[in-house]
PDB file of N, CA, C and O in Angstrom:
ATOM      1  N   UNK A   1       0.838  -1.179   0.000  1.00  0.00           N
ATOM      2  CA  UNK A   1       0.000   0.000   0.000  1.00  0.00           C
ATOM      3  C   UNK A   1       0.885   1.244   0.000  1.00  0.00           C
ATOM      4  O   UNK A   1       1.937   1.203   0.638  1.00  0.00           O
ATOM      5  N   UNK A   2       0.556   2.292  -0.633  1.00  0.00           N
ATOM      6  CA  UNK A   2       1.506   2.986  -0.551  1.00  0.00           C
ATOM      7  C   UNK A   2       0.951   4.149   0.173  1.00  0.00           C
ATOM      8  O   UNK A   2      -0.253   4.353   0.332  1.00  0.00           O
ATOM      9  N   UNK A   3       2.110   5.048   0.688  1.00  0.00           N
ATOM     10  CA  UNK A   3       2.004   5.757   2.027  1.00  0.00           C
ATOM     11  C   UNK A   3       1.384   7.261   1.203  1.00  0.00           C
ATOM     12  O   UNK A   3       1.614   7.729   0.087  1.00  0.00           O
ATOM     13  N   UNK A   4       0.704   7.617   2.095  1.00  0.00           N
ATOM     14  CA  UNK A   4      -0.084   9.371   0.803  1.00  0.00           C
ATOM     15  C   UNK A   4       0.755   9.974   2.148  1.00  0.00           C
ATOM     16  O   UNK A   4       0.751   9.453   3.263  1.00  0.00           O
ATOM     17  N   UNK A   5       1.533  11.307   1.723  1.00  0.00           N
ATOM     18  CA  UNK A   5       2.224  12.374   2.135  1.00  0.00           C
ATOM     19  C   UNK A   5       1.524  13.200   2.019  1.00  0.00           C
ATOM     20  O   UNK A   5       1.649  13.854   3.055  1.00  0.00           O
ATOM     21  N   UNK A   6       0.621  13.775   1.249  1.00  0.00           N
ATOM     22  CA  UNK A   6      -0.277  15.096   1.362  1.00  0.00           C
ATOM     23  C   UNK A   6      -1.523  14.597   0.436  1.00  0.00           C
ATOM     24  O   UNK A   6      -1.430  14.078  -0.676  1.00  0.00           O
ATOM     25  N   UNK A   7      -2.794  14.901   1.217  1.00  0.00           N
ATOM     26  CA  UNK A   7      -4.079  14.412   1.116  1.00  0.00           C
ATOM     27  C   UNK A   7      -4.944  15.778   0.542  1.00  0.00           C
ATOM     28  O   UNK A   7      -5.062  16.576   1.472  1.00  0.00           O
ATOM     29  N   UNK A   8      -5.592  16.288  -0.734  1.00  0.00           N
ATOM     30  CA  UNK A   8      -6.057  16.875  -0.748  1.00  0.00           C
ATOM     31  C   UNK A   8      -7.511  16.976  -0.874  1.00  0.00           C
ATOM     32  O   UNK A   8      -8.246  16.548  -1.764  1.00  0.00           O
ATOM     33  N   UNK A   9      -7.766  17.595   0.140  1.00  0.00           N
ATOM     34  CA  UNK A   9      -9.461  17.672   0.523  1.00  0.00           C
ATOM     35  C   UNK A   9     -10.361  18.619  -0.117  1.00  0.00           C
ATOM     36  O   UNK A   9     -10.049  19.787   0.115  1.00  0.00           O
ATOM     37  N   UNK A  10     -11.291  18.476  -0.787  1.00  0.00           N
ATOM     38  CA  UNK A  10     -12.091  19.490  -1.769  1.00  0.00           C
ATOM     39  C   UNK A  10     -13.847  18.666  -0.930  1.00  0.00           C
ATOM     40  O   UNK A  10     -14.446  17.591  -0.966  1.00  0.00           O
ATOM     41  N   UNK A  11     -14.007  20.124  -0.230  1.00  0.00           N
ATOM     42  CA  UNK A  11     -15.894  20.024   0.356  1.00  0.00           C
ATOM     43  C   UNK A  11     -16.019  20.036  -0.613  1.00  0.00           C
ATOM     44  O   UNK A  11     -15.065  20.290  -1.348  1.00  0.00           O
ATOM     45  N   UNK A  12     -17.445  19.726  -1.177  1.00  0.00           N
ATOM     46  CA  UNK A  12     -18.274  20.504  -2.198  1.00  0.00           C
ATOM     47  C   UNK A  12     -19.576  20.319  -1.933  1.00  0.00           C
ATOM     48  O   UNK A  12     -19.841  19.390  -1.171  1.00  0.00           O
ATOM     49  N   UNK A  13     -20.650  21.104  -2.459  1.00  0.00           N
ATOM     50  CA  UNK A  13     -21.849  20.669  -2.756  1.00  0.00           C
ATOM     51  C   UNK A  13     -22.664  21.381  -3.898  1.00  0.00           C
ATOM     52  O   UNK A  13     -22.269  22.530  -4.094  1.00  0.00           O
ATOM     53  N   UNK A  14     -23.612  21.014  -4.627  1.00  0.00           N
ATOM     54  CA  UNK A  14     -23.899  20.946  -5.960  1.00  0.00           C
ATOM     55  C   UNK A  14     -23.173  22.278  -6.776  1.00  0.00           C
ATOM     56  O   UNK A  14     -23.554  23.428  -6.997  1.00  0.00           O
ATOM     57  N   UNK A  15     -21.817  21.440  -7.134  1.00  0.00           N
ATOM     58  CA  UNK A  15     -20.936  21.897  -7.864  1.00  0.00           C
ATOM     59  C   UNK A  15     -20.326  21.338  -8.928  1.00  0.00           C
ATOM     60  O   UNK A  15     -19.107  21.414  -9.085  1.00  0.00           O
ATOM     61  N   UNK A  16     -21.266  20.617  -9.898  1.00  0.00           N
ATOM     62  CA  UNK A  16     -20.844  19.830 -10.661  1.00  0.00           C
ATOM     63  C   UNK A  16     -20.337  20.399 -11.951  1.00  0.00           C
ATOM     64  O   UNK A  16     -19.558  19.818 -12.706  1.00  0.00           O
ATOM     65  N   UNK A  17     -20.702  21.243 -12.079  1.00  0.00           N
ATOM     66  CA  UNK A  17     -20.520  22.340 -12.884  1.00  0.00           C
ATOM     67  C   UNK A  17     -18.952  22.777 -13.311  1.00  0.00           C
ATOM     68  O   UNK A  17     -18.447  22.998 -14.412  1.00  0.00           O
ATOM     69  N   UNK A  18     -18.341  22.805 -11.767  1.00  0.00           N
ATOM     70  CA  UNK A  18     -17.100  23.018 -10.980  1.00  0.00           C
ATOM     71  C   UNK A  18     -16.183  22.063 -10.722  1.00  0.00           C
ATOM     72  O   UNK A  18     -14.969  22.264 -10.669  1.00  0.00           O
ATOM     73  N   UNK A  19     -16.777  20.932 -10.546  1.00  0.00           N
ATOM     74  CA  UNK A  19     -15.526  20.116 -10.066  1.00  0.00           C
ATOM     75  C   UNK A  19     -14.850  19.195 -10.850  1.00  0.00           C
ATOM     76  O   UNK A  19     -13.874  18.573 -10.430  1.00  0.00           O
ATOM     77  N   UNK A  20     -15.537  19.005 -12.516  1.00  0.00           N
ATOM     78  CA  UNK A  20     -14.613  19.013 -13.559  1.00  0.00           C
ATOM     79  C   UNK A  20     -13.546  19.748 -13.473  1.00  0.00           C
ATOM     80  O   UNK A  20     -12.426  19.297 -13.233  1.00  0.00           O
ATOM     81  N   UNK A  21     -13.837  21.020 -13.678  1.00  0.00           N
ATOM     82  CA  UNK A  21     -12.321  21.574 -13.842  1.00  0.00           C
ATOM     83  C   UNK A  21     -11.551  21.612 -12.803  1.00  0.00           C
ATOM     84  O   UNK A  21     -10.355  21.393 -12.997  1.00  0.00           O
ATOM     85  N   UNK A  22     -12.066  21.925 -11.298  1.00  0.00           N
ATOM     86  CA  UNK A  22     -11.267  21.528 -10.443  1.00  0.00           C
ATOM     87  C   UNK A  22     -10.246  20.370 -10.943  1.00  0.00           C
ATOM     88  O   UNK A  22      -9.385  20.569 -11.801  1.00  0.00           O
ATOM     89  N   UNK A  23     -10.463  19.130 -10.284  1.00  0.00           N
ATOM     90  CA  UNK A  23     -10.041  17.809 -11.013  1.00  0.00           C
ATOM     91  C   UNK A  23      -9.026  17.888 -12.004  1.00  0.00           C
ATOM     92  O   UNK A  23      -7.889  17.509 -11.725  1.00  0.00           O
ATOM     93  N   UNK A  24      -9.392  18.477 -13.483  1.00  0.00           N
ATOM     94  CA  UNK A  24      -8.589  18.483 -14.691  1.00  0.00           C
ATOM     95  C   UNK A  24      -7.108  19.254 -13.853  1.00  0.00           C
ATOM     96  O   UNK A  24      -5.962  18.844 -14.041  1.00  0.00           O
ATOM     97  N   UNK A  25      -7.422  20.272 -13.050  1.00  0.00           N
ATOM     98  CA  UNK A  25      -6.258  20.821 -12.765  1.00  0.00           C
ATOM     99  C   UNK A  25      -5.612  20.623 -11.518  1.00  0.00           C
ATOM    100  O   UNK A  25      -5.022  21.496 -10.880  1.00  0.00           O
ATOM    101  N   UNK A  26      -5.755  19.410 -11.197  1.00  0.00           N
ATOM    102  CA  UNK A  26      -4.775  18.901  -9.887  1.00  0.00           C
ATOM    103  C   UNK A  26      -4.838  17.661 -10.420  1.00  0.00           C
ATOM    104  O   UNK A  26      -3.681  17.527 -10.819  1.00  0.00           O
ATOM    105  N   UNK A  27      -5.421  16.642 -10.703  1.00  0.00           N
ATOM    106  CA  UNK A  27      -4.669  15.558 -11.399  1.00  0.00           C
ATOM    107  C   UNK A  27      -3.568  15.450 -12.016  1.00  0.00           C
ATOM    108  O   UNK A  27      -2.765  14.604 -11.623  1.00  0.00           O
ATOM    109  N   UNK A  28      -3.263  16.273 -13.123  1.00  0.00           N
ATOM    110  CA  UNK A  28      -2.008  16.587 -13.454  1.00  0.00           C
ATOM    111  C   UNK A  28      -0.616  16.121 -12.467  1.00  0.00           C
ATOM    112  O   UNK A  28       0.224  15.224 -12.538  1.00  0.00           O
ATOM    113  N   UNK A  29      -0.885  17.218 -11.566  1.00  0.00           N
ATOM    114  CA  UNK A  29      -0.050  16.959 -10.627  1.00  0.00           C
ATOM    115  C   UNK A  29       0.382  16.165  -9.536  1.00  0.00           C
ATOM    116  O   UNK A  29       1.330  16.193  -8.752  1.00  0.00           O
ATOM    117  N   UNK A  30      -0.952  15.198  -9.797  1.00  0.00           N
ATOM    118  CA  UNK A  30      -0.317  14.283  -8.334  1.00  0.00           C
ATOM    119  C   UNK A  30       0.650  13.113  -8.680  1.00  0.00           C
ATOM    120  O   UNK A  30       0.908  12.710  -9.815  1.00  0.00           O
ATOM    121  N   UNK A  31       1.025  12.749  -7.778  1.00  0.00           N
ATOM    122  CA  UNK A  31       1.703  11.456  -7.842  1.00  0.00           C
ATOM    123  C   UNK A  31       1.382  10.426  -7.001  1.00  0.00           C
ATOM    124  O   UNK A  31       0.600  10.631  -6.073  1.00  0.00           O
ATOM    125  N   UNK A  32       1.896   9.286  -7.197  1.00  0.00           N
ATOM    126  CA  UNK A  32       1.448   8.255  -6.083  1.00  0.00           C
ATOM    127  C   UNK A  32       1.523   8.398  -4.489  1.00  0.00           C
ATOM    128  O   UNK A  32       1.233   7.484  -3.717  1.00  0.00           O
ATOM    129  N   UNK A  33       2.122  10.179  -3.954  1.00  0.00           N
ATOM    130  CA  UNK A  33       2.436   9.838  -2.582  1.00  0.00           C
ATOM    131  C   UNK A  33       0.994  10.776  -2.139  1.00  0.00           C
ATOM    132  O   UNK A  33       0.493  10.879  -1.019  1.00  0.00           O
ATOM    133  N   UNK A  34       0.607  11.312  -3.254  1.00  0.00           N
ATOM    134  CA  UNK A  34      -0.820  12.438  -2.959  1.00  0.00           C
ATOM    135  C   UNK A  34      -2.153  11.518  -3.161  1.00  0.00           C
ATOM    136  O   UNK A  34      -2.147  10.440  -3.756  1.00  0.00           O
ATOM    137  N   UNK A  35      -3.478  12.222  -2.472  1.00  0.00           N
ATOM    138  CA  UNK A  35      -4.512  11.565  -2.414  1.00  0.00           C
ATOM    139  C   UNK A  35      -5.679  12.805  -2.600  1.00  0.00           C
ATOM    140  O   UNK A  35      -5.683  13.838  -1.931  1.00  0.00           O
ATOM    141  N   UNK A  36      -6.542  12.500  -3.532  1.00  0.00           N
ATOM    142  CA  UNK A  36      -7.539  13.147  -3.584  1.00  0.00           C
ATOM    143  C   UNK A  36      -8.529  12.899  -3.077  1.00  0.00           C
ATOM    144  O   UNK A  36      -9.137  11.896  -3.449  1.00  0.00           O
ATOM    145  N   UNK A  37      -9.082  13.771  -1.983  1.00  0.00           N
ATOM    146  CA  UNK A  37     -10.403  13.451  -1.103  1.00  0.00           C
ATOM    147  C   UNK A  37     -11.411  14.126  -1.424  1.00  0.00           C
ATOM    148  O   UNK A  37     -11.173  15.308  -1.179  1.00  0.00           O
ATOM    149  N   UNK A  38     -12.370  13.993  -1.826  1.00  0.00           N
ATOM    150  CA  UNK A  38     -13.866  14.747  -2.090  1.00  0.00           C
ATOM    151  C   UNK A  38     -14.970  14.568  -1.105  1.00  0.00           C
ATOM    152  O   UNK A  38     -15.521  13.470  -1.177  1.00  0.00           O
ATOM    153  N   UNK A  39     -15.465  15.469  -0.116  1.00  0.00           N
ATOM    154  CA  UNK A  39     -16.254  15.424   0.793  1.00  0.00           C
ATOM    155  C   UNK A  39     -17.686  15.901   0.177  1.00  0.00           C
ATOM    156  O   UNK A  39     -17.822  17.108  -0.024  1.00  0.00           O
ATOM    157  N   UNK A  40     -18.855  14.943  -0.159  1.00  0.00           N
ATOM    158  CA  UNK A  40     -20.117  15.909  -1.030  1.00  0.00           C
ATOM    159  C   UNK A  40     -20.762  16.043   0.287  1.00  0.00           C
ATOM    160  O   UNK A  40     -20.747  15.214   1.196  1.00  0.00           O
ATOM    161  N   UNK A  41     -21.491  17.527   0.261  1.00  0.00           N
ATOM    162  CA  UNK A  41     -22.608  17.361   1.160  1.00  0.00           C
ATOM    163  C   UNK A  41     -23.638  17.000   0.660  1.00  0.00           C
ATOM    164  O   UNK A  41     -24.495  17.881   0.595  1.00  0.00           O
ATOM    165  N   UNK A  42     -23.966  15.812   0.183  1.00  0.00           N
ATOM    166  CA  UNK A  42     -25.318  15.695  -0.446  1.00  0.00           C
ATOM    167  C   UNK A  42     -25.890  16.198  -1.406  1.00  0.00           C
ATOM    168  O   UNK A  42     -27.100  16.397  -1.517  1.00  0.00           O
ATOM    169  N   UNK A  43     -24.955  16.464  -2.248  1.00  0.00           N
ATOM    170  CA  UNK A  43     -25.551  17.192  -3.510  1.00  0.00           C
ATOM    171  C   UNK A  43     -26.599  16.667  -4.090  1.00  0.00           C
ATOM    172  O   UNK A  43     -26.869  15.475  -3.944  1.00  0.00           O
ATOM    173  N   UNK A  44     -27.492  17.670  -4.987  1.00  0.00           N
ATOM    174  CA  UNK A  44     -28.471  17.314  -6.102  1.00  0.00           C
ATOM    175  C   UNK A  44     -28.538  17.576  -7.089  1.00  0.00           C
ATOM    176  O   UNK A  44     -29.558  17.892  -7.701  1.00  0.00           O
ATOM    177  N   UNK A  45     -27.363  17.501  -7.514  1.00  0.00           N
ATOM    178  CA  UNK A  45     -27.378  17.781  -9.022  1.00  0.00           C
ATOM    179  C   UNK A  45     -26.431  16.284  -9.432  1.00  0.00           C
ATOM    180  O   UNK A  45     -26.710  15.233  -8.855  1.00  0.00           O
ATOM    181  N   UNK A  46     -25.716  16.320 -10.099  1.00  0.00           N
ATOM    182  CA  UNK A  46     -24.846  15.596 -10.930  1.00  0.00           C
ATOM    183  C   UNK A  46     -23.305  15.466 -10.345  1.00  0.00           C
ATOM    184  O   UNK A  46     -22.488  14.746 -10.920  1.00  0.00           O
ATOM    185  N   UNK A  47     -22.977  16.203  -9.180  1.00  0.00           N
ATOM    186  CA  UNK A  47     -21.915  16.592  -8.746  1.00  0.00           C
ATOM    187  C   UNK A  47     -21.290  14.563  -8.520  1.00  0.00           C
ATOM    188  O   UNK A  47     -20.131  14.227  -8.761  1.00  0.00           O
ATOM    189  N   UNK A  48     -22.052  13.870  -8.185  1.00  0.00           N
ATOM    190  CA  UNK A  48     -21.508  12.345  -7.895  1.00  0.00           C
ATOM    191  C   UNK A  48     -20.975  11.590  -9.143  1.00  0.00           C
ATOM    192  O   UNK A  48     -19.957  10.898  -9.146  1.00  0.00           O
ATOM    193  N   UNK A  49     -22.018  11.873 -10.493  1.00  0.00           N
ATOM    194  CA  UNK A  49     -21.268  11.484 -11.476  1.00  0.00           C
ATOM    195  C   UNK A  49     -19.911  12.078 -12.444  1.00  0.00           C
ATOM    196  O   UNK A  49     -19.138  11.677 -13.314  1.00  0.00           O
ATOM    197  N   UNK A  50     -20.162  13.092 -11.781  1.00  0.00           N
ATOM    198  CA  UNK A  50     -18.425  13.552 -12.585  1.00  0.00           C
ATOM    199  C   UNK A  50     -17.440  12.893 -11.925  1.00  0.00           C
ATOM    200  O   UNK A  50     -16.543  12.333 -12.555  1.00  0.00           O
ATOM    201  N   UNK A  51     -17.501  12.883 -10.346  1.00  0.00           N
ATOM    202  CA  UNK A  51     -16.464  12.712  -9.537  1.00  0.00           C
ATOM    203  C   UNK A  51     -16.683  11.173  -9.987  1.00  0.00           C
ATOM    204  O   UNK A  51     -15.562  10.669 -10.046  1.00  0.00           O
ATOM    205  N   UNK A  52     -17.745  10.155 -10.352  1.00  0.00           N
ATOM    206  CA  UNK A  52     -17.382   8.836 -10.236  1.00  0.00           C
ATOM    207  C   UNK A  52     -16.100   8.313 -11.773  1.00  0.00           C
ATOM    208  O   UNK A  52     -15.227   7.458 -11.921  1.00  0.00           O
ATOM    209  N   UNK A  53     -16.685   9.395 -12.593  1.00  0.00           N
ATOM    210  CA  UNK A  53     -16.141   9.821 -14.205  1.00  0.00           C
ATOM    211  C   UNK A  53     -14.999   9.652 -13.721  1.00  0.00           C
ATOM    212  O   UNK A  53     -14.552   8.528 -13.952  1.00  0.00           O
ATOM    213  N   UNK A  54     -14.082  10.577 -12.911  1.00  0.00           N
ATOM    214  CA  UNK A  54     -12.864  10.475 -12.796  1.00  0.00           C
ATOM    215  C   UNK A  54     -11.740   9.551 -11.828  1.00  0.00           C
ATOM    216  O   UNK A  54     -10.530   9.327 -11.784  1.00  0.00           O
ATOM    217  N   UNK A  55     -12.933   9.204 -11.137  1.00  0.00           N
ATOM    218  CA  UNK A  55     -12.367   7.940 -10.602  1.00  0.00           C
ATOM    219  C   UNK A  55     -11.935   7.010 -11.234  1.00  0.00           C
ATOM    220  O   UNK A  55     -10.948   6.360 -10.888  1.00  0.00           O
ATOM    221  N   UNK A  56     -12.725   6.769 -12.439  1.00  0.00           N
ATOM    222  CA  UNK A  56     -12.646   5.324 -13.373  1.00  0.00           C
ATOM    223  C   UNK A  56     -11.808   5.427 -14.712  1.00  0.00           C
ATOM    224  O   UNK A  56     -11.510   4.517 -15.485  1.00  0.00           O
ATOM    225  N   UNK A  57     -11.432   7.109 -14.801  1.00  0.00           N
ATOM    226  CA  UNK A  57     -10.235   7.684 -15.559  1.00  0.00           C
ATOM    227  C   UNK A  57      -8.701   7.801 -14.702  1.00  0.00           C
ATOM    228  O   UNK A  57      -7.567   8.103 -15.074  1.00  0.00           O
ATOM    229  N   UNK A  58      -9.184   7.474 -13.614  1.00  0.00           N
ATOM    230  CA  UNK A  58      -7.646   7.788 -12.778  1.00  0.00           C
ATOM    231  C   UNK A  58      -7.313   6.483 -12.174  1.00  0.00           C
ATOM    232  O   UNK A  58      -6.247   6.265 -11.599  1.00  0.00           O
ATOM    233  N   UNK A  59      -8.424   5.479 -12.350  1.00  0.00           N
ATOM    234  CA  UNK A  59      -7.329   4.097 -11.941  1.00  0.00           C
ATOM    235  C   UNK A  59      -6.608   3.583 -12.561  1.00  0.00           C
ATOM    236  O   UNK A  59      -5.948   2.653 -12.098  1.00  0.00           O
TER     237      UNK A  59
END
């Protein structure tokens, strides 16, 4: 398992709009010691399927 050194945490809520591009522009940069955390408050919009989008582009 490998060890995450800096964890980055993004709240959001119905920001789906938003968290494409968020995403596009810190993916770039991580590497295997970084971790991307997404906290939804329950959104109602679409905000779950982008973030699931890039999950299944970043494994």
């Amino acid at each position: 398992m490998t060890k995450h050194l800096l964890s980055i945490c993004i709240a959001t809520y119905n920001r789906a709009e938003y968290i494409g591009e968020t995403l596009e522009s810190i993916i770039p940069q991580v590497t295997d010691e970084v971790e991307i955390v997404i906290v939804d408050g329950a959104s109602t919009d679409n905000t779950s399927s982008v973030v699931k989008h890039y999950i299944e582009v970043c494994k």
